[in-house]
C-alpha positions in Angstrom: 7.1 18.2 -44.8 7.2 17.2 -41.2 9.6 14.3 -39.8 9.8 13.0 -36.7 13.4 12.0 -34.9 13.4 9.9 -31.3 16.8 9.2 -29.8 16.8 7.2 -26.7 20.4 6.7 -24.7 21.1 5.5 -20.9 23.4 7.6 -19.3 26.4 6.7 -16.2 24.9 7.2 -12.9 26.9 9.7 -12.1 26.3 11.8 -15.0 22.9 11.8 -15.1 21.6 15.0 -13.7 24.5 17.1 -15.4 22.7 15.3 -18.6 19.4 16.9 -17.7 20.6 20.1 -16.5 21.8 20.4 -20.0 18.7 19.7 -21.5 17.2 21.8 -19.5 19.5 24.5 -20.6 18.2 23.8 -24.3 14.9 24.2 -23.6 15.5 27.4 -21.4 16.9 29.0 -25.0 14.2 27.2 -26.9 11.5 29.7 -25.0 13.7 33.0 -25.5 14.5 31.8 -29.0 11.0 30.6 -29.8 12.4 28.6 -32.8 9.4 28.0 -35.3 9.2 24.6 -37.0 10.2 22.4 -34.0 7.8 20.3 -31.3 10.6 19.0 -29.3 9.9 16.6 -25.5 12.4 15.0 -23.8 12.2 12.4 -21.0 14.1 11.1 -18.4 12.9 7.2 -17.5 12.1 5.7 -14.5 15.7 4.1 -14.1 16.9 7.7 -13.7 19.7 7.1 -16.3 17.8 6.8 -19.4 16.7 9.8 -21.9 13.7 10.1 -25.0 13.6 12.9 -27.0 11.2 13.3 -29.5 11.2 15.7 -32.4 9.0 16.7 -34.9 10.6 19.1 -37.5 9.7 21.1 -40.3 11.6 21.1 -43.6 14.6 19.6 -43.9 17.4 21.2 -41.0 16.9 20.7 -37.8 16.4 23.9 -35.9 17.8 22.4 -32.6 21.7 22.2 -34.2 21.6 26.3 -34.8 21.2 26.6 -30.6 24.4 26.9 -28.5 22.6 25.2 -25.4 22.2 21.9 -28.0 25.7 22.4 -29.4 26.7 22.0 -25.2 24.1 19.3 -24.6 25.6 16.8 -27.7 29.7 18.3 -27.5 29.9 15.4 -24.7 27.3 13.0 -24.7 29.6 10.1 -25.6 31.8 10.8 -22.7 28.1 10.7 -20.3 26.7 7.8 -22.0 27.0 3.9 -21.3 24.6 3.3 -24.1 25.2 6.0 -26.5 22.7 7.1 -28.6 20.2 5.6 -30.9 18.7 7.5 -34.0 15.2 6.1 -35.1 12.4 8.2 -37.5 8.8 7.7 -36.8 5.5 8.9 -37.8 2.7 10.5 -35.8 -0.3 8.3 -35.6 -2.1 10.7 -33.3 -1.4 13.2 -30.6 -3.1 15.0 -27.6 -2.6 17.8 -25.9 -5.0 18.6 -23.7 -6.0 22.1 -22.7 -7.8 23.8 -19.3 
């Protein structure tokens, strides 16, 4: 069964685009790796500080915690964070993803 995880945090100023390079780095693994049972976005916010990611994942282990390029992206989010990390579940009510 499917479950979806969304983490939202606000980052310090300066640590910002280290924070996304690092995501970015998980999602550069993510399309060698191709890791099945994950539909994973993340989001950087207007303010330029703040991060979403949204995860759906199936079965019960995430697939994300196996990657090294995760394993680099959380080692130190603390240490980049002013607001640290919040954890909430959610279910899909619809989606979209429109093709051309």
């Amino acid at each position: 069964m499917a479950h979806t995880v969304i983490v939202r945090y606000t980052t310090r100023s300066d640590r910002a685009d280290e924070n996304e390079r690092l995501i970015r780095a998980v999602f550069a693994e993510l399309a060698v790796s191709r890791t099945p049972g994950l539909d994973y976005a993340a989001f950087r916010l207007e303010d330029g500080m703040s991060f979403v990611h949204v995860a759906t994942i199936e079965g019960d282990e995430n697939p994300l915690t196996s990657l090294p390029a995760f394993r680099a992206f959380v080692s130190g989010i603390g240490d980049r964070c002013i607001d640290p990390p919040v954890t909430t579940g959610g279910s899909p009510v619809g989606g979209y993803r429109g093709g051309s």
